[in-house]
N, C-alpha and C positions, 0 to 999 in steps of 0.2 A: 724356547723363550717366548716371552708376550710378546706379540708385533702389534703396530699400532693400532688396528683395528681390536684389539684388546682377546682375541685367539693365541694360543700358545701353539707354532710352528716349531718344528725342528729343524733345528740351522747346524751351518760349522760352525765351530767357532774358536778360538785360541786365546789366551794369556797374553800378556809380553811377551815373556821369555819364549813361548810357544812362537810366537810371531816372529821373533829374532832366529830363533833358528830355522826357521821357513825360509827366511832370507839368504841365512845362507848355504841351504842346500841348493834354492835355484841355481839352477847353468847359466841361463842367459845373458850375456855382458851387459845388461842395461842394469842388472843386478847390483855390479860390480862396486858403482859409487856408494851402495845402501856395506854393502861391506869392508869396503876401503874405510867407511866413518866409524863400523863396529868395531872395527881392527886396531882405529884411532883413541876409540872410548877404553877399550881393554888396557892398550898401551897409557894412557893416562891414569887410568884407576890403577895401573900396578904404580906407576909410579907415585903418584897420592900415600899408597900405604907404605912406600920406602919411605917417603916425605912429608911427613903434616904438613911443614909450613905449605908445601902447592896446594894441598887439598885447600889453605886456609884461602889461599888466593885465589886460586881460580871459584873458589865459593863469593868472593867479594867482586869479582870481576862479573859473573852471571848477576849479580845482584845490581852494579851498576848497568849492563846493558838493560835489565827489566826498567831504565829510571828509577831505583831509589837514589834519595839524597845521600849523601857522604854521611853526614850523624847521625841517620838511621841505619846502615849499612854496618858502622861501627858500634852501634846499642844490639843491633841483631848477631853482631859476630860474638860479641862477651856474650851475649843470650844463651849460644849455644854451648858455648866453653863452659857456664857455670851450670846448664842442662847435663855437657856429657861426665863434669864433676860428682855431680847428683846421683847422676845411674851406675857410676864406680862406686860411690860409696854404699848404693843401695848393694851392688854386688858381692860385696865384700862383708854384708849383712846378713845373706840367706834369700838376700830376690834374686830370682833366679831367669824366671820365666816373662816372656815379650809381654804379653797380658798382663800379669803384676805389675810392670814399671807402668802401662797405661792407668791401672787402676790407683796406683801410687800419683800420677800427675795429675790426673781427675781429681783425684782427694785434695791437693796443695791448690788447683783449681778453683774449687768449691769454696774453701775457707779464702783465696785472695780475691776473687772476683765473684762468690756468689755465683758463678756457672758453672758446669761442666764445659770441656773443649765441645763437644758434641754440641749443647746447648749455645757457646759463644757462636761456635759456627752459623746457629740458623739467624741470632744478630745481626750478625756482618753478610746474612746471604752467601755465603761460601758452603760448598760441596764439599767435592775431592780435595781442596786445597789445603795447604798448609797454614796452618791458624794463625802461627807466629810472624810468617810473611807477610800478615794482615792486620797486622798490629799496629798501635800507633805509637809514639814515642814513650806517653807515660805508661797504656799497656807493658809493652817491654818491661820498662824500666820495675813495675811491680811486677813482673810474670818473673823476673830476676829475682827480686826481695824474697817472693817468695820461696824459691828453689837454695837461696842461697841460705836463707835462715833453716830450713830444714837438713842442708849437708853441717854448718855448721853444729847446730844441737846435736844432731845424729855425733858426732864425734864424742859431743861432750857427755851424752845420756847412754851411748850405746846399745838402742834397741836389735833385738835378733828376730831374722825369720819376716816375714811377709805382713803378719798379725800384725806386731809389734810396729811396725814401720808403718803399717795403713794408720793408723791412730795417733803414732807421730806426727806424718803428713800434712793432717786436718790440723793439731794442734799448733802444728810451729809454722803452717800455709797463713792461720790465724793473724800473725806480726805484719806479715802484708795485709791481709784483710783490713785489719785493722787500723792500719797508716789509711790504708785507701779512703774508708769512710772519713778518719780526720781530715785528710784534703778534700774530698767532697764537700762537707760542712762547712769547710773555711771557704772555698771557690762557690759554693754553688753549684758545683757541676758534676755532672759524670764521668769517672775515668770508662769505663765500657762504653765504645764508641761501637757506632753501626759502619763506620769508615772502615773502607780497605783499597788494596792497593790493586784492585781488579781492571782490567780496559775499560773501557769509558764506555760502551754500550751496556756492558757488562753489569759494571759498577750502579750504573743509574735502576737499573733492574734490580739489581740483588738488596740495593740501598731499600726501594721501595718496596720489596716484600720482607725483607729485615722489618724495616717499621709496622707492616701489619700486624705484625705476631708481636 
């Protein structure tokens, strides 16, 4: 890999998952806490998929200790619901593959917000992070519009196969796009915010190279 001196050294190196199980092959009881919390993570994720409703909550519970507000917490929880509607429906269509749903959300993307997630990110100065995390209320609220006007029409027009659904995406992403500009014109303002909900060192940094670009 390149180290900072800008040489490409040969290092170890591991994954996650690679890193998780390093952990718990160590012997050593200092070990022990790092797997006692694995054994804790496991035991909840089974539980999660016997149980949505825990998944639901402990997804609202992680969100309130980060500091979100309570009516952002609940605009992000319906976010997700009419997201994971979206990808059944696509499924049940002929999309199949992890790739295609990204290029399918790109496309409903594109026509609501005139960005790709890629491109929103370098906006908000976000990386690795999760875009929707970093959303603002009316964000949301159109990243919605758009995902929902698309599962609906899909019902009503029945596109098959990947093609058919990339094309739909952009047209029916288009009903949000299209509300968003009329509320721009009426307010004056931009719903694509450079805001996010990053730490405060963080945030001041990503805020100002968001704004350069």
């Amino acid at each position: 890999m390149q180290a900072a001196d800008g040489k490409k050294r040969k290092i170890q190196a591991a994954d996650t998952k690679g890193l998780l199980r390093i952990i718990q092959s160590i012997p050593s009881p200092k070990a022990e806490p790092f797997k006692l919390w694995l054994a804790q993570v496991g035991s909840d994720r089974l539980e999660e998929i016997e149980n949505q409703e825990l998944a639901t909550q402990r997804t609202r519970e992680l969100y309130k200790l980060k500091g979100y507000p309570d009516d952002w917490i609940e605009k992000r929880m319906r976010s997700i619901a009419i997201g994971e509607e979206l990808t059944e429906e696509w499924k049940n269509r002929g999309v199949k593959e992890q790739i295609e749903y990204a290029i399918l959300t790109a496309e409903i993307s594109k026509a609501t917000f005139g960005l790709t997630p890629t491109e929103y990110k370098k906006v908000k100065g976000l990386k690795s992070q999760n875009l929707r995390d970093h959303m603002t209320d009316l964000e949301l609220i159109f990243s919605m519009l758009g995902e929902a006007s698309t599962t609906e029409i899909a019902k009503k027009k029945n596109p098959v196969g990947f093609v058919e659904n990339k094309k739909a995406a952009y047209q029916d992403g288009k009903i949000a796009g299209d509300a968003r500009k009329t509320l721009e014109i009426e307010t004056g303002g931009n719903v694509v915010s450079h805001e996010n909900y990053l730490p405060e060192a963080k945030k001041n940094k990503a805020l100002k190279k968001g704004r350069k670009k």
